[in-house]
C-alpha positions, -999 to +999 in steps of 0.1 A: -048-627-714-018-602-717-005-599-751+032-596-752+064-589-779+094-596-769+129-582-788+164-592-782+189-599-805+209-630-785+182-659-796+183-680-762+179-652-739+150-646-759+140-677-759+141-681-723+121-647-715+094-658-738+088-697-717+091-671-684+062-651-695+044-677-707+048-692-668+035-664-657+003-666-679+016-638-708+011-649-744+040-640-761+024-630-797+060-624-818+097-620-815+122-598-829+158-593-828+163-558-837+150-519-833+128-527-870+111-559-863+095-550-829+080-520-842+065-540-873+054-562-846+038-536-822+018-522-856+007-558-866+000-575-833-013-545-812+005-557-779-003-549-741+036-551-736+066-545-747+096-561-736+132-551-750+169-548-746+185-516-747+206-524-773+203-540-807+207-538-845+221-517-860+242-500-836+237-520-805+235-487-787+200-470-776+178-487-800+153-498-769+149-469-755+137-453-792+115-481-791+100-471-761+097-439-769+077-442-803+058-471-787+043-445-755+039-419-778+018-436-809+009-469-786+000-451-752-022-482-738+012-504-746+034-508-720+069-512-720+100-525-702+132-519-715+160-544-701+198-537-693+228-556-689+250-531-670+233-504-649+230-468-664+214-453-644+213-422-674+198-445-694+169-452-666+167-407-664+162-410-698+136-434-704+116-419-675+124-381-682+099-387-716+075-381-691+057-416-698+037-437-675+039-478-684+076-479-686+101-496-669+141-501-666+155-529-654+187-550-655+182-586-674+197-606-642+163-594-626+136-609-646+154-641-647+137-643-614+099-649-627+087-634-587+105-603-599+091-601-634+055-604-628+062-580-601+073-552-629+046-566-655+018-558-632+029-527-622+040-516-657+004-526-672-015-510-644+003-474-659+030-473-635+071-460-639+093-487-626+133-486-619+155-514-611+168-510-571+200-517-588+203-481-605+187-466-577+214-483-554+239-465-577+223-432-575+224-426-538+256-441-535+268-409-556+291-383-538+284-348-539+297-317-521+265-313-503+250-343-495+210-332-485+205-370-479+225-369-454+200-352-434+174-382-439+168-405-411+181-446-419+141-448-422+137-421-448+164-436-470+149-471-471+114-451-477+132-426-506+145-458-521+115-472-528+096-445-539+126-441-567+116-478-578+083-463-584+064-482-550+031-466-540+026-458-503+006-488-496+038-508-512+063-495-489+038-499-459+039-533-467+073-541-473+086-523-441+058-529-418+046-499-419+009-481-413-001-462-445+001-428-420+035-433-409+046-438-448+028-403-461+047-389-429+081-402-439+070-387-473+062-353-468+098-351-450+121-366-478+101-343-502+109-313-477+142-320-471+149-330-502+135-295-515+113-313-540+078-304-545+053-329-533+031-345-555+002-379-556+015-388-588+036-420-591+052-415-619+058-373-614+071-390-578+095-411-588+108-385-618+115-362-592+132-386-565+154-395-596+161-364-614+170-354-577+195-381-576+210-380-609+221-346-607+239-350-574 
């Protein structure tokens, strides 16, 4: 069974996240409400995942994502999601430009919905980068003076959109009906168009979608 720890400082969303992950068969091993206490509990417990908000004590500001960060880099088989009430997207660049594979950003409104969350704890423990559609939503919406996607087919952007949530090939195949073929063709354009290199990798794919992105 999946070990979890959970952190967040406001006591019933806790709460709440902890019965949700115990639905979906995770066995929620501790709780903390600040930066100090997960990372006791992450040395004590030895978790499969981690699960915490952005912000808590003592400044209420980045504290998650340092607690990703040391977890990836002295925990590497731990995975981690880090949860957001408001989307920042810089926050997502961030916790994805540490170049770690296990991690996802997502906004708390989306793992209320327990379909959603087992869909990011699988994908999370099987090593892969995952980004709530919200902040990718917010990233192509983003004006620039040159606008490169606008050279992507309607197909393209609902492929590129995916891939930025960190979907595999076979993923997006399935969610737009797609043959496995037709998706590595839609690929290999964005990544052309786009001027990005191509690469296999999810999480080196989805970097590059969103560091593409965020600088626009």
């Amino acid at each position: 069974m999946t070990r979890a720890v959970v952190a967040d400082d406001a006591v019933l969303f806790r709460e709440g996240l902890t019965r949700l992950l115990a639905e979906a068969g995770i066995d929620v091993v501790g709780q903390a409400g600040d930066e100090a206490g997960v990372m006791t509990l992450v040395e004590r417990r030895a978790p499969d995942l981690v699960v915490t908000d952005i912000r808590m004590p003592p400044t209420h500001t980045t504290e998650g994502l340092r607690v990703a960060e040391s977890v990836r880099r002295d925990h590497p088989g731990t995975a981690v999601i880090v949860l957001s009430q408001y989307v920042e997207p810089h926050y997502a660049l961030a916790l994805l430009g540490e170049a770690h594979q296990g991690v996802a950003y997502l906004l708390k409104d989306r793992v209320t919905d327990l379909d959603e969350l087992v869909d990011a704890v699988g994908r999370v423990l099987a090593g892969r980068s995952v980004v709530d559609p919200a902040v990718v939503t917010e990233l192509l919406g983003r004006p620039a003076a040159r606008d490169p996607l606008a050279e992507l087919s309607a197909r393209e952007q609902e492929v590129l959109s995916l891939m930025a949530q960190g979907r595999s090939n076979r993923a997006i195949a399935s969610r737009l009906h797609l043959t496995g073929k037709t998706v590595e063709s839609h690929v290999r354009s964005i990544f052309l168009k786009l001027d990005l290199p191509p690469t296999d990798d999810d999480h080196r794919r989805v970097m590059a979608v969103l560091t593409h992105l965020g600088a626009r």
